[in-house]
C-alpha positions as CSV (number, residue, x, y, z in Angstrom):
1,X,-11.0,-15.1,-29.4
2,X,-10.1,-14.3,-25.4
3,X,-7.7,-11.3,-25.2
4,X,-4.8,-13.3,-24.4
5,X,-4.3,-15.6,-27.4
6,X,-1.9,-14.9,-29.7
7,X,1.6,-12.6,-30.0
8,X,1.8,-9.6,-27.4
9,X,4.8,-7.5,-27.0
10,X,6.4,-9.1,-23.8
11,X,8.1,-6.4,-22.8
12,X,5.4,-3.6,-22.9
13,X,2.2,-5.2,-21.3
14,X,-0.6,-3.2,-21.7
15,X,-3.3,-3.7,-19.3
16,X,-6.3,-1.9,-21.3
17,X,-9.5,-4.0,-22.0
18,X,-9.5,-5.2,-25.2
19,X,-5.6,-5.2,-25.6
20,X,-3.9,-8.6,-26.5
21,X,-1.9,-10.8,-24.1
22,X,-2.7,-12.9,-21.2
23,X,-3.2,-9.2,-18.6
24,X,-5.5,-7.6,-20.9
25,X,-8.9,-8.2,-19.5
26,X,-12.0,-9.0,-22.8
27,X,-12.6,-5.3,-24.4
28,X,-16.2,-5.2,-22.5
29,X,-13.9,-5.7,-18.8
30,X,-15.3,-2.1,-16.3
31,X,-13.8,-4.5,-13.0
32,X,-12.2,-2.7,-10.4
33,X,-8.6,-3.6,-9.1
34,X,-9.9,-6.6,-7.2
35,X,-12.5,-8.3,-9.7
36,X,-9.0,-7.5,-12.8
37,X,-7.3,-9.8,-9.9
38,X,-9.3,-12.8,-9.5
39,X,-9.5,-12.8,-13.6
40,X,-5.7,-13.1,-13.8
41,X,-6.1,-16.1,-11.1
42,X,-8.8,-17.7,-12.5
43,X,-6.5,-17.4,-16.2
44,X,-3.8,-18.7,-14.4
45,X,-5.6,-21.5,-12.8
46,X,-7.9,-22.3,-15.5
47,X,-6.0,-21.7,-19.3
48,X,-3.0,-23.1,-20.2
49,X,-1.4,-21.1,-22.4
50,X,-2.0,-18.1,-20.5
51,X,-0.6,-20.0,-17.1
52,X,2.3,-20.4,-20.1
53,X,2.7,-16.7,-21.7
54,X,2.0,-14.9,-17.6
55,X,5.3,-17.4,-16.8
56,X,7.2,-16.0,-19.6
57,X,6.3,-12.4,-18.4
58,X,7.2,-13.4,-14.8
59,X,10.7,-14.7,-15.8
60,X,11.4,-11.3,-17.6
61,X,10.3,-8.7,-15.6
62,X,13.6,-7.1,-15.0
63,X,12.5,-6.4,-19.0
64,X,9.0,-5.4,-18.5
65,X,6.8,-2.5,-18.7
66,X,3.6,-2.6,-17.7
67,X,1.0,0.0,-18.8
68,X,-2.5,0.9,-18.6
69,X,-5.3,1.0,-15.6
70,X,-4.2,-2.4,-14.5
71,X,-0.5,-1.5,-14.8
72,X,0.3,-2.0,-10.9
73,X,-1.6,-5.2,-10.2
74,X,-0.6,-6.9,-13.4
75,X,3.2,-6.3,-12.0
76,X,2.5,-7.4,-8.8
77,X,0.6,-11.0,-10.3
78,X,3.9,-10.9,-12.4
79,X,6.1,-10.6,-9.1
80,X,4.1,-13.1,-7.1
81,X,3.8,-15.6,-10.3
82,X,8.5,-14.7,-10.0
83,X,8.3,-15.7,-6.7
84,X,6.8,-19.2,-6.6
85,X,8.2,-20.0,-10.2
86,X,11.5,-19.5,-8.3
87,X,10.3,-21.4,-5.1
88,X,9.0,-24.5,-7.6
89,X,12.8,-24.8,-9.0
90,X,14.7,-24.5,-5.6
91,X,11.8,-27.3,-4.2
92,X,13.2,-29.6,-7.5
């Protein structure tokens, strides 16, 4: 079962491989900053309820901690997946 799937705390994200929720890389994950962003894009891109639970995160993040290695890009995916959630609705 990916990392993602299933109930995470949505307001403490912990970015540490192996950790559950849709910014926790698999457990075996030794990326750098870079490769840890191109795996958020390609969940975002590619999986559904990932694309889902990162929105919900994204929405929140006045209510958000993020923690672990990852901790600074995962907030800025969150920030940028804010930002055009919020462009989407004023385009409607």
């Amino acid at each position: 079962m990916p990392a993602w799937s299933g109930r995470f705390d949505m307001h403490r994200i912990d970015t540490a491989p192996g950790k559950t929720g849709p910014f926790a890389p698999p457990a075996d994950w030794n990326g750098n900053a870079d490769a840890y962003r191109g795996l958020l894009r390609d969940l975002w891109r590619l999986d559904t309820a990932a694309r889902q639970q990162m929105g919900v995160v994204a929405r929140r993040l006045a209510r958000v901690a993020f923690h672990g290695p990852y901790a600074e890009e995962a907030q800025q995916v969150a920030e940028a997946i804010a930002q055009r959630l919020q462009e989407a609705a004023r385009d409607d």
